[in-house]
CHARMM-style PDB file with segment names, atoms N, HN, CA, C and O in Angstrom:
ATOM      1  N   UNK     1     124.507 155.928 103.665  1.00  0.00      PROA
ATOM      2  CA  UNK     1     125.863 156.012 104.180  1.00  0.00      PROA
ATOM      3  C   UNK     1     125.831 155.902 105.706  1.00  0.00      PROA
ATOM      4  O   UNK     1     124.909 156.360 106.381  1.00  0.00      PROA
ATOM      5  N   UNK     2     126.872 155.279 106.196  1.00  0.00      PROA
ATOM      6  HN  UNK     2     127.621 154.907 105.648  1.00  0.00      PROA
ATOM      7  CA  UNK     2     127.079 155.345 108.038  1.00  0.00      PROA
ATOM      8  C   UNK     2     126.533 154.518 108.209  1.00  0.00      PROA
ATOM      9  O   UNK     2     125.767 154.726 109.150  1.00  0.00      PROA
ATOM     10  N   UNK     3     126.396 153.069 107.616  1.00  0.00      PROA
ATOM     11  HN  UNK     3     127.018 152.899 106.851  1.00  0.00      PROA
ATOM     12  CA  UNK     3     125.926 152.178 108.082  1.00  0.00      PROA
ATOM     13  C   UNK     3     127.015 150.803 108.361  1.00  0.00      PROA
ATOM     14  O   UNK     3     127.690 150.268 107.482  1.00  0.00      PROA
ATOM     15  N   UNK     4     126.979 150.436 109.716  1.00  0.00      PROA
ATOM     16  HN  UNK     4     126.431 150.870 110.431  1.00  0.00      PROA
ATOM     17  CA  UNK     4     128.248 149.750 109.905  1.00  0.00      PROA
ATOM     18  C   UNK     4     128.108 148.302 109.535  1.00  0.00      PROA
ATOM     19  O   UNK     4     127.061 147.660 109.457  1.00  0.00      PROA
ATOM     20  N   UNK     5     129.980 147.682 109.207  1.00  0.00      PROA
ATOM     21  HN  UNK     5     130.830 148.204 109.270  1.00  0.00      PROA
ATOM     22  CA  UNK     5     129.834 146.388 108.404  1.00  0.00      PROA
ATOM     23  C   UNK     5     130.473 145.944 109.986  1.00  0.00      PROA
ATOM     24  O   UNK     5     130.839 146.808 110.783  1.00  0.00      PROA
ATOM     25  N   UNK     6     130.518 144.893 110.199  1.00  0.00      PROA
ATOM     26  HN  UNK     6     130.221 144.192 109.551  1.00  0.00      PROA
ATOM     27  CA  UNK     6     131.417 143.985 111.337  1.00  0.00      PROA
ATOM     28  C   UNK     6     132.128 142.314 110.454  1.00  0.00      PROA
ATOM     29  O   UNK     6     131.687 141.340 109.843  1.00  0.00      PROA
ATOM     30  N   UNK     7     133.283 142.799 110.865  1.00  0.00      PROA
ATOM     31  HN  UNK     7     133.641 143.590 111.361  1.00  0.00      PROA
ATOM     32  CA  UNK     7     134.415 141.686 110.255  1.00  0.00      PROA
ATOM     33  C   UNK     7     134.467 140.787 111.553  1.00  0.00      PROA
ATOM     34  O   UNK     7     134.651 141.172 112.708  1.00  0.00      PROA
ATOM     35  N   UNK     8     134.298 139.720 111.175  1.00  0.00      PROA
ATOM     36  HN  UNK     8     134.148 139.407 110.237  1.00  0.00      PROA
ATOM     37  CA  UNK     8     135.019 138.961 112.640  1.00  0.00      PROA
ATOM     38  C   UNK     8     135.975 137.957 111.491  1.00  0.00      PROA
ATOM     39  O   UNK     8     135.864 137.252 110.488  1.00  0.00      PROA
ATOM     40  N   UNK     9     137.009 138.522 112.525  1.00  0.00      PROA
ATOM     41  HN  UNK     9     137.099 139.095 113.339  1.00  0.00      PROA
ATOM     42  CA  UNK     9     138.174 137.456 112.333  1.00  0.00      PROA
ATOM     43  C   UNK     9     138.298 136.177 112.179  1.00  0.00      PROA
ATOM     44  O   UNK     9     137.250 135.683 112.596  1.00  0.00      PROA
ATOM     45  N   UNK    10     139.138 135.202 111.737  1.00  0.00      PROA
ATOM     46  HN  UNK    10     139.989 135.604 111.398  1.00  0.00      PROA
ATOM     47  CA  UNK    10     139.117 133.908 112.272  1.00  0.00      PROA
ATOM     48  C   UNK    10     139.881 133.499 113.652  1.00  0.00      PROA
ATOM     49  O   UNK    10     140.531 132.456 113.719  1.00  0.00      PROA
ATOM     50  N   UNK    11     139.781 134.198 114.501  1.00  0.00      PROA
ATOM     51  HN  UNK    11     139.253 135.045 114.447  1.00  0.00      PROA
ATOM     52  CA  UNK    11     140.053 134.595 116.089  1.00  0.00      PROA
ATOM     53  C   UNK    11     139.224 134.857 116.487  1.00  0.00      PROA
ATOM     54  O   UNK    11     139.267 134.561 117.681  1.00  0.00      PROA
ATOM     55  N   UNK    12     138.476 135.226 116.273  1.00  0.00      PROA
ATOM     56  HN  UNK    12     138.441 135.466 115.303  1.00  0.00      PROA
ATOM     57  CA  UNK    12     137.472 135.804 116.934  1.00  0.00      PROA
ATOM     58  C   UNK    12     137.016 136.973 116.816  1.00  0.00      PROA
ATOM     59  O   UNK    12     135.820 137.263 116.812  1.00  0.00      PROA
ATOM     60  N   UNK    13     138.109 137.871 116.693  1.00  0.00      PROA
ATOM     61  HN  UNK    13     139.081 137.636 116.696  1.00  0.00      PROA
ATOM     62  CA  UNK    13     138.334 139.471 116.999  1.00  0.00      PROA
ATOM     63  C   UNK    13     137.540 140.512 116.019  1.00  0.00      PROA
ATOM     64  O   UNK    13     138.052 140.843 114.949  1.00  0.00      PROA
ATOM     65  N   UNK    14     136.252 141.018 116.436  1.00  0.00      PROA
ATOM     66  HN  UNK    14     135.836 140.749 117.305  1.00  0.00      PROA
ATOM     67  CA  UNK    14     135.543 141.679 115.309  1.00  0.00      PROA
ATOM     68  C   UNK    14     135.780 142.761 115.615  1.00  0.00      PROA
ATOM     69  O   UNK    14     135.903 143.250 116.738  1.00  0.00      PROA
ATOM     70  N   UNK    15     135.905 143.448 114.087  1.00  0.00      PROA
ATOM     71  HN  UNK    15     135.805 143.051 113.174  1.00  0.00      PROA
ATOM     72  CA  UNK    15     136.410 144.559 113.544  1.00  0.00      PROA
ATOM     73  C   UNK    15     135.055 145.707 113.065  1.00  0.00      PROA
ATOM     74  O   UNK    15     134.189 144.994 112.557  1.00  0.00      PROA
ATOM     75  N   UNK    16     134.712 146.806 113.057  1.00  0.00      PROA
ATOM     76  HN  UNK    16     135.415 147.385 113.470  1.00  0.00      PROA
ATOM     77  CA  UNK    16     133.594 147.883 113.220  1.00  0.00      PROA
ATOM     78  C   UNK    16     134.420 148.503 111.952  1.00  0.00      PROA
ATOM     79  O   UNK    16     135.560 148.869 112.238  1.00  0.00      PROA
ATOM     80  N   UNK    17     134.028 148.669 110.645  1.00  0.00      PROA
ATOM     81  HN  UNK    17     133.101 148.372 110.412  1.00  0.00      PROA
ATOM     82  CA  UNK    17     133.981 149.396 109.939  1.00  0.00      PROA
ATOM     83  C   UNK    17     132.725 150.211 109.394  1.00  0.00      PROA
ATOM     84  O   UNK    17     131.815 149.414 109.167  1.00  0.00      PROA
ATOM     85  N   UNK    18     132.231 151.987 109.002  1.00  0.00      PROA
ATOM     86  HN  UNK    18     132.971 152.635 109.186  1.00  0.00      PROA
ATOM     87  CA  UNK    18     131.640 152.309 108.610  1.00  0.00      PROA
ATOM     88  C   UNK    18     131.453 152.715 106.953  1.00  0.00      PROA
ATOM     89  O   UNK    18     132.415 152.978 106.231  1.00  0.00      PROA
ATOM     90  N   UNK    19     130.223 152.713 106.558  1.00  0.00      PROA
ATOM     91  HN  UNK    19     129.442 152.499 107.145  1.00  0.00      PROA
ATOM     92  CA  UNK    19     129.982 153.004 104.953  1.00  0.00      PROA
ATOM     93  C   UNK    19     130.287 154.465 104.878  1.00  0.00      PROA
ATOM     94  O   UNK    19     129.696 155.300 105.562  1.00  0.00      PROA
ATOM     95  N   UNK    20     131.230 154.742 104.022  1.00  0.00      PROA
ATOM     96  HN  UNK    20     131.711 154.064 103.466  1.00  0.00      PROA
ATOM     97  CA  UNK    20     131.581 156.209 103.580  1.00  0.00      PROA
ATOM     98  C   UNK    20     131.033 156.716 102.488  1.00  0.00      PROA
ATOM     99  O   UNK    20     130.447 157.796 102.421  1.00  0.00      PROA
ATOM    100  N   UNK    21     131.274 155.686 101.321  1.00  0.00      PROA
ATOM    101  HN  UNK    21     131.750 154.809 101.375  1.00  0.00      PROA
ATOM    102  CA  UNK    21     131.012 156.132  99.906  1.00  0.00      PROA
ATOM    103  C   UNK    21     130.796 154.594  99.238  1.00  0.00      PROA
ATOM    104  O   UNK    21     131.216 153.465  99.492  1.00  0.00      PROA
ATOM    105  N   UNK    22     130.030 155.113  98.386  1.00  0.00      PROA
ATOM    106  HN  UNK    22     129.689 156.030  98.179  1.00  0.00      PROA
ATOM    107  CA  UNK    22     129.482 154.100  97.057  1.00  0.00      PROA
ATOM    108  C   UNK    22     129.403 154.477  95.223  1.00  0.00      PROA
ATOM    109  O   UNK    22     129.466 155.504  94.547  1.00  0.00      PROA
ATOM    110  N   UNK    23     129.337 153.916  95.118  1.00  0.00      PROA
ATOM    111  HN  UNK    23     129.285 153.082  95.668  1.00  0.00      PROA
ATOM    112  CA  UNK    23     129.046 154.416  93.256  1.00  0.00      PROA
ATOM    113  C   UNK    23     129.560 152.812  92.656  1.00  0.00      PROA
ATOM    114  O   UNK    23     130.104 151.858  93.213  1.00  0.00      PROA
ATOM    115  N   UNK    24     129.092 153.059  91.259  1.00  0.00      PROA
ATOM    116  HN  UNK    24     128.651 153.834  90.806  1.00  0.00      PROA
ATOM    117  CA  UNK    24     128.889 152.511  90.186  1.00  0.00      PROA
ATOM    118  C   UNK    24     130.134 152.860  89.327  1.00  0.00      PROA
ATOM    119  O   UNK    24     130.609 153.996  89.308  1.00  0.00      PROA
ATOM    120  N   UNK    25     130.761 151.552  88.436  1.00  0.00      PROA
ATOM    121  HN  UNK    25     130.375 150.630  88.451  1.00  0.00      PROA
ATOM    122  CA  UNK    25     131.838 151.846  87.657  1.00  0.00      PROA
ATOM    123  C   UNK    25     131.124 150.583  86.303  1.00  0.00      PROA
ATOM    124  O   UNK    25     130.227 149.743  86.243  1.00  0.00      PROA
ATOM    125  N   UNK    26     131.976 151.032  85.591  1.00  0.00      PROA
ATOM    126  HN  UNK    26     132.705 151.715  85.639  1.00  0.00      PROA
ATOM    127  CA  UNK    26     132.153 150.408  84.507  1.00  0.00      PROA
ATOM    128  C   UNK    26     133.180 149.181  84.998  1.00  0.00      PROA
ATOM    129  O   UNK    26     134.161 149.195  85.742  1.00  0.00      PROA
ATOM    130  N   UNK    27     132.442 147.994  84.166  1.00  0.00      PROA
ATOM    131  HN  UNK    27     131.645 147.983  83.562  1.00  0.00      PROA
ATOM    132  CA  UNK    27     133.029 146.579  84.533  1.00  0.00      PROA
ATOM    133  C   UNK    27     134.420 146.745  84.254  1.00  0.00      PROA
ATOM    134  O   UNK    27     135.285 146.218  84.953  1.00  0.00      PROA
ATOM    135  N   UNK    28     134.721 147.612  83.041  1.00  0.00      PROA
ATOM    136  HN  UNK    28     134.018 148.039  82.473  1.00  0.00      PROA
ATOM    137  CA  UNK    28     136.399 147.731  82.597  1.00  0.00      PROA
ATOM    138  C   UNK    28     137.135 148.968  82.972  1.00  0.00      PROA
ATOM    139  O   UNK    28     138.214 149.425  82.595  1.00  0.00      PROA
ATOM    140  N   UNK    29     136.306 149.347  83.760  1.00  0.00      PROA
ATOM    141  HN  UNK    29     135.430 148.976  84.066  1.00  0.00      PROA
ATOM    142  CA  UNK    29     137.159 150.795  84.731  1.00  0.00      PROA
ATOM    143  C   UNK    29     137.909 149.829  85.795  1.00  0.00      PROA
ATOM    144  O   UNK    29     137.588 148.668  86.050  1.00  0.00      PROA
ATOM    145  N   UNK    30     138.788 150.436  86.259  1.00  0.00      PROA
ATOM    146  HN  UNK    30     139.048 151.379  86.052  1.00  0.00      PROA
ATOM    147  CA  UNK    30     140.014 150.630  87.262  1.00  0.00      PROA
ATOM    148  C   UNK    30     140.004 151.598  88.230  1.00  0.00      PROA
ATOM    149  O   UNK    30     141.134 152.033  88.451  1.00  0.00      PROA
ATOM    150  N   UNK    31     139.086 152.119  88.923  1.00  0.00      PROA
ATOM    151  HN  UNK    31     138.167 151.767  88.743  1.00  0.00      PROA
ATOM    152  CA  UNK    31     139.120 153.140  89.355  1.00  0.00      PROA
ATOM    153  C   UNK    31     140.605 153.384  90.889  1.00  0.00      PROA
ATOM    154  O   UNK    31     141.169 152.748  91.779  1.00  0.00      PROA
ATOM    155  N   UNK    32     140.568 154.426  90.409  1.00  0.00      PROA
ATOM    156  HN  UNK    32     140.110 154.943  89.686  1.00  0.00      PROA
ATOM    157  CA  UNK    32     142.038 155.109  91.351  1.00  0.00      PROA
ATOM    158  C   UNK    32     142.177 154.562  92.530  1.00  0.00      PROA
ATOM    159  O   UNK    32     141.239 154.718  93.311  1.00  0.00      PROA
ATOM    160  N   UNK    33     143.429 153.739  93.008  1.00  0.00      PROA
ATOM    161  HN  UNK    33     144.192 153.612  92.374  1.00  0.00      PROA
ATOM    162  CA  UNK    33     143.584 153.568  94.832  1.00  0.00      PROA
ATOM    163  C   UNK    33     142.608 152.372  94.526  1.00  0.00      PROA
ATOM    164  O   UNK    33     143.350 151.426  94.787  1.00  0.00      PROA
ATOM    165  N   UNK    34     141.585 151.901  94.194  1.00  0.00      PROA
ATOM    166  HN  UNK    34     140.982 152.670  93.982  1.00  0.00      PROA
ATOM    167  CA  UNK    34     140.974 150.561  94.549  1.00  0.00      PROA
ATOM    168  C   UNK    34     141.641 149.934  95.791  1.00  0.00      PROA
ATOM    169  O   UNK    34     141.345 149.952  96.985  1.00  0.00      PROA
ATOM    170  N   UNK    35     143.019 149.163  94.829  1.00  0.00      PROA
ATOM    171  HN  UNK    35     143.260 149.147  93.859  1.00  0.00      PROA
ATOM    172  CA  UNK    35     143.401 148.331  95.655  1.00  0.00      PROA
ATOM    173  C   UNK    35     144.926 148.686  96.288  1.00  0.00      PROA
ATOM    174  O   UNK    35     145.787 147.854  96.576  1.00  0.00      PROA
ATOM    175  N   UNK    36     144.977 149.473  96.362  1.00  0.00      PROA
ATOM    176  HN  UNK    36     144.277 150.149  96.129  1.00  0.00      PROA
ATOM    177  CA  UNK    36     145.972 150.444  97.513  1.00  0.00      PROA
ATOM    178  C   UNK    36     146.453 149.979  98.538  1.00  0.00      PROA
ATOM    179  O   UNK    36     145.607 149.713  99.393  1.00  0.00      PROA
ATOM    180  N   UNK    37     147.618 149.743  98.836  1.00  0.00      PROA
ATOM    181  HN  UNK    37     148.305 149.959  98.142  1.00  0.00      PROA
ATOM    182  CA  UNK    37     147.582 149.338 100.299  1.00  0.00      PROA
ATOM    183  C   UNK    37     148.176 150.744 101.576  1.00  0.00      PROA
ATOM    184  O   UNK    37     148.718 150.707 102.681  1.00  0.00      PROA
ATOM    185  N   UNK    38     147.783 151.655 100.816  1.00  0.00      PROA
ATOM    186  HN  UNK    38     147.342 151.684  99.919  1.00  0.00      PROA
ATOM    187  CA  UNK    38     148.442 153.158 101.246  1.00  0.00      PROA
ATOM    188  C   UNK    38     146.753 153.478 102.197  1.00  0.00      PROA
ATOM    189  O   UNK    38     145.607 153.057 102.045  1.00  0.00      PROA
ATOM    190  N   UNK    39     147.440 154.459 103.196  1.00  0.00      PROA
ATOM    191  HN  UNK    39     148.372 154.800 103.320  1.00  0.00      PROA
ATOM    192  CA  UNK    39     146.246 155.300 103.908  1.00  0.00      PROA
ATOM    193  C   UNK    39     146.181 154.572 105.013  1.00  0.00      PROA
ATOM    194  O   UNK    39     147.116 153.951 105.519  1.00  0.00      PROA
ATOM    195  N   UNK    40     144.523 154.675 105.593  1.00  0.00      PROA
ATOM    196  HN  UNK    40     143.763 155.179 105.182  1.00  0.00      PROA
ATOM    197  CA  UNK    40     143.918 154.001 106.964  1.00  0.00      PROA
ATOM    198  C   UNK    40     142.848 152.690 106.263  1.00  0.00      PROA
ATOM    199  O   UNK    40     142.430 152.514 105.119  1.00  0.00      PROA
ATOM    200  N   UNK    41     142.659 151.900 107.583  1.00  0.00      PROA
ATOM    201  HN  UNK    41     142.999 152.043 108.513  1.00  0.00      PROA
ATOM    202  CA  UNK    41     142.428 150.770 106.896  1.00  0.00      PROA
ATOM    203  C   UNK    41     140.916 150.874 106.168  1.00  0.00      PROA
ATOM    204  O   UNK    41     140.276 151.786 106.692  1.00  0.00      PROA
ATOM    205  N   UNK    42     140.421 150.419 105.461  1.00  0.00      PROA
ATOM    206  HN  UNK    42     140.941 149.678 105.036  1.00  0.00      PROA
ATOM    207  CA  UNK    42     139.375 150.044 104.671  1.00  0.00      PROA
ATOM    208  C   UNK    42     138.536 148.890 104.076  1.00  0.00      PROA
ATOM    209  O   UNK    42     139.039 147.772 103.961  1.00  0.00      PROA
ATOM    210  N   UNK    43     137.389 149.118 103.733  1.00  0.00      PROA
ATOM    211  HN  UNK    43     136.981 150.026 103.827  1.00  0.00      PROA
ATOM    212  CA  UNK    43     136.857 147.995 103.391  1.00  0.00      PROA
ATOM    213  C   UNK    43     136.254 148.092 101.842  1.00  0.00      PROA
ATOM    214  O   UNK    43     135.418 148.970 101.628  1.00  0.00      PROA
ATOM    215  N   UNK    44     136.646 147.236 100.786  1.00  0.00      PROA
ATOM    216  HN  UNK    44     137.325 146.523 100.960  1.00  0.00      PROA
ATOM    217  CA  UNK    44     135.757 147.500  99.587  1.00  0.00      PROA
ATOM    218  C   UNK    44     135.162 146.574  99.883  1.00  0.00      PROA
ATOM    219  O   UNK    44     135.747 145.776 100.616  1.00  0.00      PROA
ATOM    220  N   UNK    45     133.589 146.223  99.409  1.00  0.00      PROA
ATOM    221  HN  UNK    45     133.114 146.871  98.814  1.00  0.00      PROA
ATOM    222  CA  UNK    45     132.745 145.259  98.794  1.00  0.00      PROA
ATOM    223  C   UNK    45     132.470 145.830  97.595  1.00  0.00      PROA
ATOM    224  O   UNK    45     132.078 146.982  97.409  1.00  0.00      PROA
ATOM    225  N   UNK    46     132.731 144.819  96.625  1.00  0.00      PROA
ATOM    226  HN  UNK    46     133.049 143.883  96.776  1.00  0.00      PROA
ATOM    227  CA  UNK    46     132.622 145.061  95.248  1.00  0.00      PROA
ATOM    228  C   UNK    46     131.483 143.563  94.736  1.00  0.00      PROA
ATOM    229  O   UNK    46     131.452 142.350  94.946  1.00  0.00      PROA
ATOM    230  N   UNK    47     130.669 144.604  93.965  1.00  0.00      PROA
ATOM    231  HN  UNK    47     130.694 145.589  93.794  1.00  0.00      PROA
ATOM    232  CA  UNK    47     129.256 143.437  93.351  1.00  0.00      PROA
ATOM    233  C   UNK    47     128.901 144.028  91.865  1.00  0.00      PROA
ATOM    234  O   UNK    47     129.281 145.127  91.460  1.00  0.00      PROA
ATOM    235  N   UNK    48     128.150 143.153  91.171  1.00  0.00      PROA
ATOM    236  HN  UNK    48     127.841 142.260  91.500  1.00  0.00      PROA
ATOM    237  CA  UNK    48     127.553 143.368  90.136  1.00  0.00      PROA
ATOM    238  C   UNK    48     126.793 144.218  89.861  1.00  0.00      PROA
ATOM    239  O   UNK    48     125.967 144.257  90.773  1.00  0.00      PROA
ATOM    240  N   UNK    49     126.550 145.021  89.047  1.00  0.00      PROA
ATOM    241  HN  UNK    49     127.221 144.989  88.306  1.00  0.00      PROA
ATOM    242  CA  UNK    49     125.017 145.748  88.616  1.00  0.00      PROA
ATOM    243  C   UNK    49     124.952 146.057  87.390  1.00  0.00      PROA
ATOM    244  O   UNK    49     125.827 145.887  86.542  1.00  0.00      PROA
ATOM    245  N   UNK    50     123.831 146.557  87.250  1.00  0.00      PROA
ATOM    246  HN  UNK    50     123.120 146.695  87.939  1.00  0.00      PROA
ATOM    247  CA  UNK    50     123.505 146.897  85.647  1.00  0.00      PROA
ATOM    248  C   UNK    50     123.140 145.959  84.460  1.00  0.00      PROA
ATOM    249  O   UNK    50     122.733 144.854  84.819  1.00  0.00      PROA
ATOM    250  N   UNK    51     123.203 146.170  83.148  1.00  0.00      PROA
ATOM    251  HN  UNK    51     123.534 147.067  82.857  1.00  0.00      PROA
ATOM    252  CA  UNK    51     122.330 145.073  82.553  1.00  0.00      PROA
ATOM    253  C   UNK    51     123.138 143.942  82.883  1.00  0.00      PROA
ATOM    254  O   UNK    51     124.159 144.075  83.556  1.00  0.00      PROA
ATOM    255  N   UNK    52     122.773 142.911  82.481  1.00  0.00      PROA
ATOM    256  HN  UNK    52     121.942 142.803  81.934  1.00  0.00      PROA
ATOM    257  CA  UNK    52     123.711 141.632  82.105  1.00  0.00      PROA
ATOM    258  C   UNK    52     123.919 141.571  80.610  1.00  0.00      PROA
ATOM    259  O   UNK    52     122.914 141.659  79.904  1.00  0.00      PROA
ATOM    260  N   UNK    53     124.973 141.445  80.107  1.00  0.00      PROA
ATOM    261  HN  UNK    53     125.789 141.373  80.681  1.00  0.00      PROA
ATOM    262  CA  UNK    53     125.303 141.087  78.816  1.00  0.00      PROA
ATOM    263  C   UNK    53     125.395 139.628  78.778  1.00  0.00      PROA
ATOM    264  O   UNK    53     126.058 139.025  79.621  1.00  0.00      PROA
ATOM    265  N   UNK    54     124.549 138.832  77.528  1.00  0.00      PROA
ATOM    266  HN  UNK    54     124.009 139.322  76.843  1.00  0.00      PROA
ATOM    267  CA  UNK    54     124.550 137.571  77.616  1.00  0.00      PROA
ATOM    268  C   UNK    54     126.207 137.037  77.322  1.00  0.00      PROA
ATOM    269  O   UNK    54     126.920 136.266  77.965  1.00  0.00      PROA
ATOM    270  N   UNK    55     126.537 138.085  75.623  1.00  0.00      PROA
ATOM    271  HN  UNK    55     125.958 138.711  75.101  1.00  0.00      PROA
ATOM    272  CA  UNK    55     127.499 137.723  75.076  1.00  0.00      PROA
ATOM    273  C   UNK    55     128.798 136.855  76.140  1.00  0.00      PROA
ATOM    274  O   UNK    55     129.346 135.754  76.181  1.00  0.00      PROA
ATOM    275  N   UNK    56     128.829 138.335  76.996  1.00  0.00      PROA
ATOM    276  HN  UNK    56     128.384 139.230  76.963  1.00  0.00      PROA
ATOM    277  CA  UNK    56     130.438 138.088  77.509  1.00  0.00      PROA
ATOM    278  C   UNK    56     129.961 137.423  79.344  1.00  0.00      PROA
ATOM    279  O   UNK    56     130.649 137.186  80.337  1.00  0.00      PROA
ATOM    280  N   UNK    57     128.366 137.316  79.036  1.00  0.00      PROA
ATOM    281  HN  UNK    57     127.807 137.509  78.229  1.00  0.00      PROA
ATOM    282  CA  UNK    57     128.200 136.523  80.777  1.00  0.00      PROA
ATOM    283  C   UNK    57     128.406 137.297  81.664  1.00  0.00      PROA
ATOM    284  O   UNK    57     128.678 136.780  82.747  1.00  0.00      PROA
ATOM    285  N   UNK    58     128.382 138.337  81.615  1.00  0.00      PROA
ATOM    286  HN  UNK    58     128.161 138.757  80.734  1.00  0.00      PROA
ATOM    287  CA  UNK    58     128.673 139.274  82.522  1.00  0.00      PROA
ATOM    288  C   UNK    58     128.012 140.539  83.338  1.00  0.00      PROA
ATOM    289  O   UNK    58     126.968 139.891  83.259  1.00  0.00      PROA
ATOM    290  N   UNK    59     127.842 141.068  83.653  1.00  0.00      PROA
ATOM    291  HN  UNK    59     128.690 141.593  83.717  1.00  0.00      PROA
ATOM    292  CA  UNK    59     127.247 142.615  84.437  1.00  0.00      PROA
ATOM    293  C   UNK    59     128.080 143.511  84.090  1.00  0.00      PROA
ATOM    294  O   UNK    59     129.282 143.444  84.347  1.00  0.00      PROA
ATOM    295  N   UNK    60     127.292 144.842  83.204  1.00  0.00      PROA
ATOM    296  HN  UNK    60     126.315 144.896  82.995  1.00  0.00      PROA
ATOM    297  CA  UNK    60     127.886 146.150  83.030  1.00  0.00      PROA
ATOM    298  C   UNK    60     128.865 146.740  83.703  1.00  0.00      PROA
ATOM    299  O   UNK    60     129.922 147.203  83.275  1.00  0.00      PROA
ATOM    300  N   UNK    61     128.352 146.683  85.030  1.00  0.00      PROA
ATOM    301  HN  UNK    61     127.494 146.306  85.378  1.00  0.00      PROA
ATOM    302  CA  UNK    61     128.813 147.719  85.932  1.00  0.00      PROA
ATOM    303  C   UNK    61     129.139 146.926  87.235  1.00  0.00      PROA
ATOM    304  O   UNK    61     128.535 145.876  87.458  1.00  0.00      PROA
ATOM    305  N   UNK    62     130.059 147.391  88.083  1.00  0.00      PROA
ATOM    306  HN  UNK    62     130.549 148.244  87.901  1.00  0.00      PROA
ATOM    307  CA  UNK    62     130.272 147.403  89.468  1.00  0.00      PROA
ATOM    308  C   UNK    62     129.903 148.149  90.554  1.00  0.00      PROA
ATOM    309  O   UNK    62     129.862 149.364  90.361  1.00  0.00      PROA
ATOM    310  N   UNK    63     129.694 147.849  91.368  1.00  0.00      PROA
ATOM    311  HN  UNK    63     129.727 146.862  91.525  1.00  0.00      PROA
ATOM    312  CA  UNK    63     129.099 148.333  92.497  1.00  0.00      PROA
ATOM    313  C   UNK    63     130.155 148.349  93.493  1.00  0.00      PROA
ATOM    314  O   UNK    63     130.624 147.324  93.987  1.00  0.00      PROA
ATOM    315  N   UNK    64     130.564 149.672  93.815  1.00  0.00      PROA
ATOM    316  HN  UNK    64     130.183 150.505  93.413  1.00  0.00      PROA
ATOM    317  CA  UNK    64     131.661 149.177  94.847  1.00  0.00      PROA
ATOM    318  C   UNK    64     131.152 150.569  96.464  1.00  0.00      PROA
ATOM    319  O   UNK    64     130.719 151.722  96.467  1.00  0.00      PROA
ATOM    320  N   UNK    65     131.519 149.616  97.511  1.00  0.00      PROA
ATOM    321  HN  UNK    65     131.871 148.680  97.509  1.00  0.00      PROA
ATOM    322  CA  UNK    65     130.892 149.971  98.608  1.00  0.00      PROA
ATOM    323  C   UNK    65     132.215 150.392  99.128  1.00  0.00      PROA
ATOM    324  O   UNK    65     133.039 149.643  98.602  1.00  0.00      PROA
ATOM    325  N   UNK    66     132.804 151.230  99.905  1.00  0.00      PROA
ATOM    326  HN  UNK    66     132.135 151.838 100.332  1.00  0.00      PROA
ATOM    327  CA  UNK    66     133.874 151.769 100.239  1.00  0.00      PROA
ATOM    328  C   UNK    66     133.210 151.732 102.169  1.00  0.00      PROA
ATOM    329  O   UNK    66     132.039 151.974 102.460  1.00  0.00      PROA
ATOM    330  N   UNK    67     134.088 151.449 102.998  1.00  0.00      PROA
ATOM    331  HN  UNK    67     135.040 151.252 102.762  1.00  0.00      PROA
ATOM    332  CA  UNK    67     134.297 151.352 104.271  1.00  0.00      PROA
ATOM    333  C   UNK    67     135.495 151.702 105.057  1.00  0.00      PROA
ATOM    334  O   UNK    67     136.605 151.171 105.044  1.00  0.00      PROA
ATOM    335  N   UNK    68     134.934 152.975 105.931  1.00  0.00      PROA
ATOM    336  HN  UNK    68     134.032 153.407 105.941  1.00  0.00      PROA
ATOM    337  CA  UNK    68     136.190 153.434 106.711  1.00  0.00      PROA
ATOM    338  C   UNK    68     136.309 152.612 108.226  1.00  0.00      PROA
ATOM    339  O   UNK    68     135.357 152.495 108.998  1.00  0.00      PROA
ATOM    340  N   UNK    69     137.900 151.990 108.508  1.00  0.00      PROA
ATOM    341  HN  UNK    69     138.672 152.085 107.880  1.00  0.00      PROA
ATOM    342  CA  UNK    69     138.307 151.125 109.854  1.00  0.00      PROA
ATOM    343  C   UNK    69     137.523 152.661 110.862  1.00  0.00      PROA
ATOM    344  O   UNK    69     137.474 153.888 110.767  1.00  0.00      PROA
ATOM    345  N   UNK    70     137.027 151.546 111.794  1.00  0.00      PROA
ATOM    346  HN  UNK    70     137.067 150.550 111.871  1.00  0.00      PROA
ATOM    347  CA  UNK    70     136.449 152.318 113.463  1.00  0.00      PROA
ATOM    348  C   UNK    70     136.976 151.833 114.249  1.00  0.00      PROA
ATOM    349  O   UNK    70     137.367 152.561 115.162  1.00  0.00      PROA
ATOM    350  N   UNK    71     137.235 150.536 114.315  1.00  0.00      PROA
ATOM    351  HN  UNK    71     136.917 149.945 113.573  1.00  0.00      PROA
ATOM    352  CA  UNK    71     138.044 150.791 115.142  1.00  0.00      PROA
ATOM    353  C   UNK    71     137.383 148.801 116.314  1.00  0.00      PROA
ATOM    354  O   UNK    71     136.288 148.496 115.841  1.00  0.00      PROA
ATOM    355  N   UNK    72     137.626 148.182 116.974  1.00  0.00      PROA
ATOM    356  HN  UNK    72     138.516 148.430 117.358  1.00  0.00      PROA
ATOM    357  CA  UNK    72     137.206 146.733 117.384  1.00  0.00      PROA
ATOM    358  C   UNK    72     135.821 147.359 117.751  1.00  0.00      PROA
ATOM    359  O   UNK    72     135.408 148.465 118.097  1.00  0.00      PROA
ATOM    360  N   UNK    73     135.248 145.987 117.483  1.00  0.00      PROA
ATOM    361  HN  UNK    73     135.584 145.088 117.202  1.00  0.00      PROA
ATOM    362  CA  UNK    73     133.283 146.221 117.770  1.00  0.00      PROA
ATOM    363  C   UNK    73     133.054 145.836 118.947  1.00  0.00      PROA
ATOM    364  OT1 UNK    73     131.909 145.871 119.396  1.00  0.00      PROA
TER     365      UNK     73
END
């Protein structure tokens, strides 16, 4: 955790967000607020993990990386 992401704009203008929280969901979870546009600003990165299922082509689980706004880099 506390490891910073940097957004640069298509302006130019880069943005300093830090890692708050992480965890693992189920591919068919929804988890709460995801995609919210309520609060201070944030960053998800959301990725794959866990087995791969051939059937449905897919990855178990999600990986989602949560990022709190700091503020211009």
């Amino acid at each position: 955790m506390g490891a910073d992401v940097i957004v640069v704009l298509g302006d130019g203008t880069r943005i300093q967000f830090s890692v708050g929280a992480k965890g693992s969901w189920l591919a068919s979870a929804h988890p709460s607020g995801l995609f919210s546009g309520d609060g201070l600003p944030r960053l998800s990165l959301i990725t794959c993990t866990g087995g791969y299922d051939r059937s449905s082509q897919t990855y178990a689980e999600r990986l989602i990386v949560e990022a709190g706004y700091v503020g211009l880099a």
